[in-house]
C-alpha positions in Angstrom: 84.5 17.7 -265.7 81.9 16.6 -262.9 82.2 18.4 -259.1 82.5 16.0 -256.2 82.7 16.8 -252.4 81.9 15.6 -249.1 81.2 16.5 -245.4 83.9 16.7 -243.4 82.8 17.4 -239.9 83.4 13.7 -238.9 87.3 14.6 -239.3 89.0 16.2 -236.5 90.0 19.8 -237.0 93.9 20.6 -236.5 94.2 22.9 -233.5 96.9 24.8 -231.7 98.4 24.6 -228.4 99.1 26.9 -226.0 102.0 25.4 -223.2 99.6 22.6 -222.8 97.0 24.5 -224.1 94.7 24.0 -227.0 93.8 26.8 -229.6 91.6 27.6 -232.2 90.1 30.2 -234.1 87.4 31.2 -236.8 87.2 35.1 -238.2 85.3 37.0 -240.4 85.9 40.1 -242.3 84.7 41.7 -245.5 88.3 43.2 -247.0 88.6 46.1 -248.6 88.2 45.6 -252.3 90.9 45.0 -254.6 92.3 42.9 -257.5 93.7 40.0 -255.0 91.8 40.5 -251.6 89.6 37.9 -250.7 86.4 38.9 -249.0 86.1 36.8 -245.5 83.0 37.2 -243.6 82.2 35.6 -240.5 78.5 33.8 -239.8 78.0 34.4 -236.3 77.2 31.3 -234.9 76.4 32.7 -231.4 73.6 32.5 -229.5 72.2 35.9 -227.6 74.7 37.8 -224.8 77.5 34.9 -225.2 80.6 34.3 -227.4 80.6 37.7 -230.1 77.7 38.8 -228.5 78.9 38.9 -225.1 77.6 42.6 -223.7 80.4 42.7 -220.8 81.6 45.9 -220.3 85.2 46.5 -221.0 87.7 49.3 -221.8 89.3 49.6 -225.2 92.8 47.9 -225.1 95.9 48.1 -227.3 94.3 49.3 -230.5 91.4 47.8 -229.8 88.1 50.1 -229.9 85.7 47.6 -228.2 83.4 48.3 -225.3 82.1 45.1 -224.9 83.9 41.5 -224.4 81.6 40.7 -227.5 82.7 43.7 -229.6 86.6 43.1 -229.0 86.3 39.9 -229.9 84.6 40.0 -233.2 87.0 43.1 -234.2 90.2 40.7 -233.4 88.4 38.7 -236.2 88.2 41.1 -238.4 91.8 42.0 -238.2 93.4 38.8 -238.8 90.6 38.3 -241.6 91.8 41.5 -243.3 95.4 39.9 -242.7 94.3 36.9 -244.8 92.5 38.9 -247.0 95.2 41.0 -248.1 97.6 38.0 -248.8 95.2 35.5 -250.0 92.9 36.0 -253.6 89.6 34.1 -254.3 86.7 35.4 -255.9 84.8 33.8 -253.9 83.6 35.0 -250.6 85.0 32.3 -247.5 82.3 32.4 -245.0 83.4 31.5 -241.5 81.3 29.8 -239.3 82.3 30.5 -235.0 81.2 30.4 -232.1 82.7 30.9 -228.6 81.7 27.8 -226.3 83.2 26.5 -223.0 85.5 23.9 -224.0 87.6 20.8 -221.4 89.4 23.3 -219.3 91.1 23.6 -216.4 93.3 25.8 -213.6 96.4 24.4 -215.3 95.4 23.2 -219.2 92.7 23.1 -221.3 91.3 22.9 -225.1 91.0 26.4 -226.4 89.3 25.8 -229.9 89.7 23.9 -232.7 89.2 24.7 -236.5 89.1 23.2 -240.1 87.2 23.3 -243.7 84.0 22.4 -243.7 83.4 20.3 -246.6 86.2 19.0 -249.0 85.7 18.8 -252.9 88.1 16.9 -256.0 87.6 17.5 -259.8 86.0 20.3 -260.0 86.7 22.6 -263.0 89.8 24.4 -262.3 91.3 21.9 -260.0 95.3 21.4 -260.1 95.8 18.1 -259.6 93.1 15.5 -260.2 91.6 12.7 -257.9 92.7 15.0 -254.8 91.1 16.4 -252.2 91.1 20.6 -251.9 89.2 22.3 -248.4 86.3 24.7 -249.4 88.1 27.7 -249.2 90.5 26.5 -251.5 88.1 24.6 -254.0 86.3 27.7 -254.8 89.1 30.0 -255.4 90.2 27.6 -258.2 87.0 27.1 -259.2 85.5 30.6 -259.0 82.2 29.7 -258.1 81.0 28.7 -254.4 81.3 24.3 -255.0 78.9 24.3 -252.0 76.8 27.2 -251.4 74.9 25.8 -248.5 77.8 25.1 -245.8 80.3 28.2 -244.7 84.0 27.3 -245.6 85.4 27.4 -242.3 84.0 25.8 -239.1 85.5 26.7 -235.9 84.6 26.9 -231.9 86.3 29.2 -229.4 87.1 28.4 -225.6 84.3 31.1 -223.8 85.7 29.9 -220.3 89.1 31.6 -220.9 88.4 35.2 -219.9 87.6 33.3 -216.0 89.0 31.9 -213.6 87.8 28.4 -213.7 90.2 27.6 -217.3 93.9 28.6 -217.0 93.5 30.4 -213.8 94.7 33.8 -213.7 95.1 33.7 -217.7 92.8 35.5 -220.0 93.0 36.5 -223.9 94.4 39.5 -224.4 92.2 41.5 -226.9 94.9 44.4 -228.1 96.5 44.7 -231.6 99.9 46.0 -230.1 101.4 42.6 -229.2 101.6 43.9 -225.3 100.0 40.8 -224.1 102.0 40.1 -220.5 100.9 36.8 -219.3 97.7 36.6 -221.5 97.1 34.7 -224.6 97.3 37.2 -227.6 94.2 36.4 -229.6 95.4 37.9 -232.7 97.9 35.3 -233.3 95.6 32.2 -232.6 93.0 33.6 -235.3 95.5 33.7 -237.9 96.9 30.6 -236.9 93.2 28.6 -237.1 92.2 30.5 -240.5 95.4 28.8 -241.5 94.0 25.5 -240.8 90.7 26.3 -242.8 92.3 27.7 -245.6 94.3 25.0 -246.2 97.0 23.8 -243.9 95.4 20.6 -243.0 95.2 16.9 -243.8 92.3 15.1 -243.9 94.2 11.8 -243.2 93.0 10.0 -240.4 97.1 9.9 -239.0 96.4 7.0 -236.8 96.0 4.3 -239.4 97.1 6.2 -242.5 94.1 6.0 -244.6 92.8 9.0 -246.9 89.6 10.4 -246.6 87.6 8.7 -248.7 90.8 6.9 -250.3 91.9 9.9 -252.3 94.8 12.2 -251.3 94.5 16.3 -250.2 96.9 18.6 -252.0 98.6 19.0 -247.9 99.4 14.7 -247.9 100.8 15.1 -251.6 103.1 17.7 -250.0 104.1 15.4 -247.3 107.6 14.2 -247.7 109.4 11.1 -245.6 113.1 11.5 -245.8 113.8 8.2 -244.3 111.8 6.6 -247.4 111.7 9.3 -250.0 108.1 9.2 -250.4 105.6 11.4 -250.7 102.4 10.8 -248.8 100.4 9.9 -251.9 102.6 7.4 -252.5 102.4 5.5 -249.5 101.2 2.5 -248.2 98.2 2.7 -245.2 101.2 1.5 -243.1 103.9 3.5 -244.6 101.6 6.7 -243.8 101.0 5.8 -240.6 104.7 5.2 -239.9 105.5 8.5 -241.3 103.1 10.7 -239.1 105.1 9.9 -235.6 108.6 10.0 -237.5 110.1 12.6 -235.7 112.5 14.9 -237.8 112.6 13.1 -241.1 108.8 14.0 -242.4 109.2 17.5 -244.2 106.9 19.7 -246.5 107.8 18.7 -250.0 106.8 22.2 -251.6 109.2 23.8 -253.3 108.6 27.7 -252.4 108.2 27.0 -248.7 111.9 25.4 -249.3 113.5 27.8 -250.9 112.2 30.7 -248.3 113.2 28.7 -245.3 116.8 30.1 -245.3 114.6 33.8 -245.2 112.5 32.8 -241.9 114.3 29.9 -240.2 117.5 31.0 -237.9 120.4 28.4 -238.2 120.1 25.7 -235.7 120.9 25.4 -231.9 123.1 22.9 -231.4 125.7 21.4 -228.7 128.9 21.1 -230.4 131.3 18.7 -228.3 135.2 19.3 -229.2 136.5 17.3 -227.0 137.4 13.9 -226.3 137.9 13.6 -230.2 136.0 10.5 -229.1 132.5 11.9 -228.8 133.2 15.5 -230.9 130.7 16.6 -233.4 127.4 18.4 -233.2 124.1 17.2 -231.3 120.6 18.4 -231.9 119.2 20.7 -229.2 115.8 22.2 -228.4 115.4 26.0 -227.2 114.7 27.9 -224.0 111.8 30.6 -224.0 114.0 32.5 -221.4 117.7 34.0 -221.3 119.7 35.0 -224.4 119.3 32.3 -227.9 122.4 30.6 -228.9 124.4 32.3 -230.8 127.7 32.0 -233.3 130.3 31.3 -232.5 128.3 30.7 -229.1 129.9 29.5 -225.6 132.7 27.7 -224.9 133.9 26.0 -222.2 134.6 22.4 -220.1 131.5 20.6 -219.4 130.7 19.6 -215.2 127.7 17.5 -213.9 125.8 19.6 -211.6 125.3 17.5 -208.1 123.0 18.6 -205.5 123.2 15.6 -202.8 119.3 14.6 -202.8 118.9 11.6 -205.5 118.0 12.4 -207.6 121.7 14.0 -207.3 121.8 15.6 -210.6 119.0 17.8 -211.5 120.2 20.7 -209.3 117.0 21.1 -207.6 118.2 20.5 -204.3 121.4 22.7 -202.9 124.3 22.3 -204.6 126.8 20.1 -203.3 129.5 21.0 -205.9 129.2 25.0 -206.5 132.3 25.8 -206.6 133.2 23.8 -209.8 131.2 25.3 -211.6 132.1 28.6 -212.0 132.9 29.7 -215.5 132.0 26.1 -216.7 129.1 25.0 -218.6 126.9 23.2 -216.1 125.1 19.5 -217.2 121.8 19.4 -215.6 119.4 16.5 -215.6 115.9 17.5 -216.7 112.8 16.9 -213.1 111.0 17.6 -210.4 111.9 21.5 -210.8 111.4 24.1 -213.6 113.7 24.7 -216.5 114.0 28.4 -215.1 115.2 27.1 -211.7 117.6 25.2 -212.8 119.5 27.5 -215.0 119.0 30.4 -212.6 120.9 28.0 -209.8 123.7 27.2 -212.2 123.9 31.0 -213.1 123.9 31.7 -209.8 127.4 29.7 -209.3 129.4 31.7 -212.3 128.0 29.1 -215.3 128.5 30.5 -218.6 125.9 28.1 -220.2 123.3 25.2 -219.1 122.7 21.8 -220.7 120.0 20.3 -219.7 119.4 16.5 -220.5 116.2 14.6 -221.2 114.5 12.5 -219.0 113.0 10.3 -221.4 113.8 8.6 -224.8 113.2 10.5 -227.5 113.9 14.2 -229.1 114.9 17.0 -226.6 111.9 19.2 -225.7 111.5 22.8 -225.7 112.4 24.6 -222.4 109.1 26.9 -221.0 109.2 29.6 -218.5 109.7 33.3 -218.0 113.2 34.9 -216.3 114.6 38.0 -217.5 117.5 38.0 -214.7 118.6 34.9 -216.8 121.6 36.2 -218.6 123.2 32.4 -219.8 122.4 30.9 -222.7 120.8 26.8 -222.1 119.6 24.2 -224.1 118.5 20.7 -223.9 119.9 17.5 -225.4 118.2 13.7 -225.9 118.6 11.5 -223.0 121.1 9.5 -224.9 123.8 12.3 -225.8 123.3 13.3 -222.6 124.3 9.7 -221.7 127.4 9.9 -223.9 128.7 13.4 -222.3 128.2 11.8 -218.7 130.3 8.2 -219.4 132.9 10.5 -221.2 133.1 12.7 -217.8 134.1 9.3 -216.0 137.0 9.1 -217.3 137.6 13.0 -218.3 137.3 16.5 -219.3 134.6 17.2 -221.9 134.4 20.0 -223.9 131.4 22.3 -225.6 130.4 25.2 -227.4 126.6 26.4 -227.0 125.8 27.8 -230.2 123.9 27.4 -233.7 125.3 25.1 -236.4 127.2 26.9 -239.1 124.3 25.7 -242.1 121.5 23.6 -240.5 118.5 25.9 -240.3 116.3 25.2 -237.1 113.2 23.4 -238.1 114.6 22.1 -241.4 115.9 18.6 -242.0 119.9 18.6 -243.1 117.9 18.7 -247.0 116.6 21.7 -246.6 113.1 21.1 -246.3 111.1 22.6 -243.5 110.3 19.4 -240.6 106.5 18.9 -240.4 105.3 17.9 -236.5 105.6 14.0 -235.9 105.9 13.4 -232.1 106.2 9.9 -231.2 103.2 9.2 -230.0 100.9 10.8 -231.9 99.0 13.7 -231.0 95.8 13.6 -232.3 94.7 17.1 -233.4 98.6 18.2 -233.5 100.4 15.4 -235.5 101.6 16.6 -239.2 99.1 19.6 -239.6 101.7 21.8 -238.0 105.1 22.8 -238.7 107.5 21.0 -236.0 107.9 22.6 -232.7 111.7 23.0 -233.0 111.4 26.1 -235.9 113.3 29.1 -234.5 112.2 31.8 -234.5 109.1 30.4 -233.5 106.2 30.3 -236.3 102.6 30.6 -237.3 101.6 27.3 -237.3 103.7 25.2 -234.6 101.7 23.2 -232.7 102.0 25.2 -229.4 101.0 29.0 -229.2 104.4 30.8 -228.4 105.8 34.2 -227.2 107.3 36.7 -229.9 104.5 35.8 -232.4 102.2 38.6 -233.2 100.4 39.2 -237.0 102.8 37.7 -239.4 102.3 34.9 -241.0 105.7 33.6 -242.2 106.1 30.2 -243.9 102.3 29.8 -243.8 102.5 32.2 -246.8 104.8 30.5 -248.4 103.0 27.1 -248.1 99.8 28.3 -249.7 101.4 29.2 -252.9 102.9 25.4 -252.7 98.8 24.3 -252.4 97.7 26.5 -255.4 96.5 29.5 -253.6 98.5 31.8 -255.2 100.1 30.7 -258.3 98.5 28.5 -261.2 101.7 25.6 -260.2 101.7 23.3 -257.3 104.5 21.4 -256.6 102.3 18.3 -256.7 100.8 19.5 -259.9 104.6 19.6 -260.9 104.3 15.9 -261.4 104.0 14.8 -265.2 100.6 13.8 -266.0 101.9 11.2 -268.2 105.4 9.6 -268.9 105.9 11.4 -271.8 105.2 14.7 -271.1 108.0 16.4 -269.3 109.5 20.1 -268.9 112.3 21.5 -267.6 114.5 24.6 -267.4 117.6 25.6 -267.3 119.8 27.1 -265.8 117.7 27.2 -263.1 118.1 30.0 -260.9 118.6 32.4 -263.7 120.3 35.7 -264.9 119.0 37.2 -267.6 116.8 34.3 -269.3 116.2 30.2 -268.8 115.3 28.0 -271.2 112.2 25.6 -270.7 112.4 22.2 -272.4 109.5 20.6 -273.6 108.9 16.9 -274.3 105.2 16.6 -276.0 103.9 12.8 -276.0 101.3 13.9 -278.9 101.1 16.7 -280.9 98.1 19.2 -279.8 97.6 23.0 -278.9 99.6 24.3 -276.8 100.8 26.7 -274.3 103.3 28.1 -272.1 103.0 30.6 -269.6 105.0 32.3 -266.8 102.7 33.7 -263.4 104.2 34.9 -260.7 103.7 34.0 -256.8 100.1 35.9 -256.9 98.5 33.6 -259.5 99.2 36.6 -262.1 100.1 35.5 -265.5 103.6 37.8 -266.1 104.1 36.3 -270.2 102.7 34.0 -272.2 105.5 32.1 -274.6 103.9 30.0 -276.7 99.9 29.4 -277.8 100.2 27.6 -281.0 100.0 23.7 -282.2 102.9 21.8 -281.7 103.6 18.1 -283.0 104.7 15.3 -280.9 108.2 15.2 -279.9 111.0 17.6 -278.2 110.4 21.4 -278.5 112.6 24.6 -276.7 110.7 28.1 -275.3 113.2 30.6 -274.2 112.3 33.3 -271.5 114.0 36.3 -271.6 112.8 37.7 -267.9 110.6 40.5 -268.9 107.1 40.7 -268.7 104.4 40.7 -271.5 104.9 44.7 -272.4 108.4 43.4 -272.3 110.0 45.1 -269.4 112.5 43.2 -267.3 110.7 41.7 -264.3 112.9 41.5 -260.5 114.1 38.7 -258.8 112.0 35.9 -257.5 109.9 33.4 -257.8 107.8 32.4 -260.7 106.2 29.4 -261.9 106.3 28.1 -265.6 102.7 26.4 -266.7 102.5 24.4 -270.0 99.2 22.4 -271.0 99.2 20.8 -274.0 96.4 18.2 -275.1 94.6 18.4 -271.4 97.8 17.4 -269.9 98.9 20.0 -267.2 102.5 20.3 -265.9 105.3 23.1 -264.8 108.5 24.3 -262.6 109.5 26.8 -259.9 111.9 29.2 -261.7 114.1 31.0 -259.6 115.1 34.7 -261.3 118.1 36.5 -260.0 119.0 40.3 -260.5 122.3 41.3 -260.2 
């Protein structure tokens, strides 16, 4: 098998945002030694007395022993890298390349950083799925040898300007481990969140006209899945793809294990649930405020009244309230404008409202509500501009009623499927668009496209969606795919209690074999390693491991090859 690869660096790396901030990251960190830790070392890309080398004086801070601006930087590095390193296995070391440089910025918004792989590489030896593009990182895990020992596997570049007052204004990064980060921007979080990115949670699609780099798919785009079509990204149309990246709600990751831990991570859904007039009842989607209690089951209920404050416009209650006294004990409709999310809720609170609607002002999905009140005591969320329309024509004629709460199975930030929503925001958002999950995941996670309160040093679904890539198990779920019409396998039953049986269906008769690894890469049994003949064959697994002791509950992944052909399945093994 030959090696192929090429620069990346024309490709924009994904980044994060922060409000209307933009993030990034790079780290470096040599992990402590061990059967699965990767080693990730950072190439100081910094010139003298700037960036990691920055001799500022400072005072240690939330765990962190740093003296100098420099130090505290490079040791919030190291502890996200030993994060990654603990979770992630390669042989291989991933070099990081960073550097902090000032970046567009200003009192209000600004780009952070921005991060990505380096160089990209397709059939190497050890690849999972051929003619497809896999990051550095990734590449030489599978490959077990550096694919390209002359470029780092990680590029990234920090925002220096931060820690003054020219970018953000008052705002700084906040250098601790503890998570006590006030009004600053927790670092830790952002580093994880960009070493996600150049490990692997990235396309290299350009998303405005749909076209693969280099007209071959990355493992990420096979993973891509549009619910309105069915189709995967790989096989799309130029047009379809492009379609797909701004189709808000209905593009999802396709891997199985991030779909099956969802349900683990992902609260159930915020929603508006109108009971009354029978007319307009039913549930309608609902984005979150960073501020007062979440909605909860079975939530608020109560009759619905349009807030009116007199000054056109008359209902966005930023103006005093013409109307106050009908609102007490009512959940208050308030049109989104000209004043914050926070004032608005705090007025209506401030009249006896037991809960806050807020409507869009523009076509399109609800938004996320910013802003910081902990005298907020109310739950509030915000609905599209056209079911807020529907819930104002029905108060015309009269009373309308709702419950603020979360929908009894729809998880928030999964499509009705099951499958976790990848970010599509009509227009696009170069930078943003599809390498993120979607903004509406609650609790908030790693790799939304906006850095948000709560997060801290987990790394949730990101996890889960690097065993779907082939980091940690010898099965993607695009490598699931049949290499050729007649070679098939499947099990059953699937989820399982004690043992499953995994049908084969061999096109040609060859050596074979069939193995079981777990979500780590680590092979657990190996069934079968004989010659079989062409035609229709049956491997039981009994759930125990190769010394023959019963294995717990959890994922696994079957892997048969047979004849060069590669395939396999997601088995699902329940304990009672």
């Amino acid at each position: 098998m030959t090696s192929s690869f090429a620069r990346v660096q024309a490709l924009a790396p994904a980044s994060l945002l922060a409000a209307a901030l933009s993030l990034s990251l790079l780290v470096a960190f040599a992990a402590a030694p061990s059967a699965l830790a990767a080693t990730i070392t950072i190439v100081n890309n910094d010139g003298a007395g700037e960036g990691f080398n920055d001799p500022t004086p400072v005072s240690p801070v939330g765990g962190n022993p740093g003296t100098t601006l420099g130090a505290q930087r490079l040791f919030i590095f190291r502890h996200a890298a030993a994060i990654w390193g603990t979770i992630l296995p390669s042989d291989v070391t991933i070099l990081v390349r960073a550097q902090f440089n000032s970046q567009t910025c200003n009192a209000t918004s600004g780009v952070l950083g921005s991060a990505g792989a380096t160089t990209v590489h397709a059939n190497f030896p050890g690849a999972l799925v051929a003619d497809t593009w896999y990051g550095q990182a990734l590449a030489n895990r599978l490959a077990g040898v550096d694919l390209d020992a002359t470029n780092p596997d990680i590029n990234a570049t920090f925002n220096s300007d931060v820690d003054n007052l020219t970018c953000l204004g008052e705002t700084n990064w906040y250098y601790g481990t503890d998570g006590d980060d006030g009004t600053d921007i927790e670092l830790l979080p952002v580093v994880l969140h960009e070493l996600g990115h150049g490990l692997g949670f990235q396309t290299f699609t350009d998303n405005s006209t749909g076209r693969f780099f280099n007209n071959i798919a990355d493992i990420f785009a096979r993973n891509l899945l549009d619910k309105s079509s069915g189709l995967r990204w790989d096989q799309m149309t130029f047009n379809q793809r492009k379609a797909s990246a701004t189709n808000t709600g209905n593009l999802v990751w396709g891997g199985a294990y991030v779909t099956s831990s969802a349900p683990g991570v992902l609260a159930h859904e915020p929603v508006v649930e109108v009971t009354a007039p029978a007319t307009i009842d039913g549930f309608y989607t609902a984005a979150t405020a960073e501020f007062g209690p979440p909605a909860s089951s079975p939530g608020v209920s109560a009759n619905v009244v349009l807030i009116q404050d007199g000054t056109v416009p008359i209902t966005d209650g930023c103006e005093a309230i013409v109307n106050g006294a009908a609102l007490s004990g009512k959940i208050v409709l308030i049109d989104r404008g000209l004043c914050t999310f926070v004032a608005k809720v705090a007025t209506a609170q401030a009249y006896g409202a037991v809960g806050v609607i807020v409507v869009n002002n523009v076509a399109g999905a609800p938004a996320p509500m910013g802003g910081t009140d902990p005298s907020i005591t109310i739950p509030s969320l915000m609905i599209s501009q056209a079911d807020g329309t529907t819930i104002k024509n029905a108060l015309l004629s009269g009373t309308v009623t709702a419950t603020i709460r979360t929908h009894p199975t729809l998880l928030a930030g999964a499509h009705s499927s099951g499958e976790v929503r990848m970010y599509a925001p009509s227009p696009l958002q170069p930078g943003s668009s599809v390498s993120h999950f979607d903004d509406t995941a609650f609790p908030d996670v790693l790799m939304e496209p906006a850095i948000n309160t709560g997060l801290h040093d987990t790394v949730d679904l990101t996890h889960q969606l690097f065993v779907d890539i082939g980091w940690l198990g010898g099965i993607t779920a695009a490598a699931a795919t049949p290499s050729s019409p007649g070679f098939r396998a499947r099990s059953a039953p699937n989820p399982f209690d004690p043992s499953t049986v995994i049908s084969l269906s061999l096109p040609t008769s060859g050596a074979t074999r069939v193995e079981v690894y777990d979500i780590q890469g680590r092979m657990v049994k190996r069934l079968v390693n004989t010659w079989l003949p062409a035609g229709d064959h049956a491997v039981t697994w009994d759930g125990t491991n190769q010394e023959g002791r019963p294995v717990g509950s959890g994922v696994y992944f079957s892997r048969i090859e047979s004849n060069g052909l590669k395939t396999g399945q997601r088995l699902v093994k329940l304990n009672d």
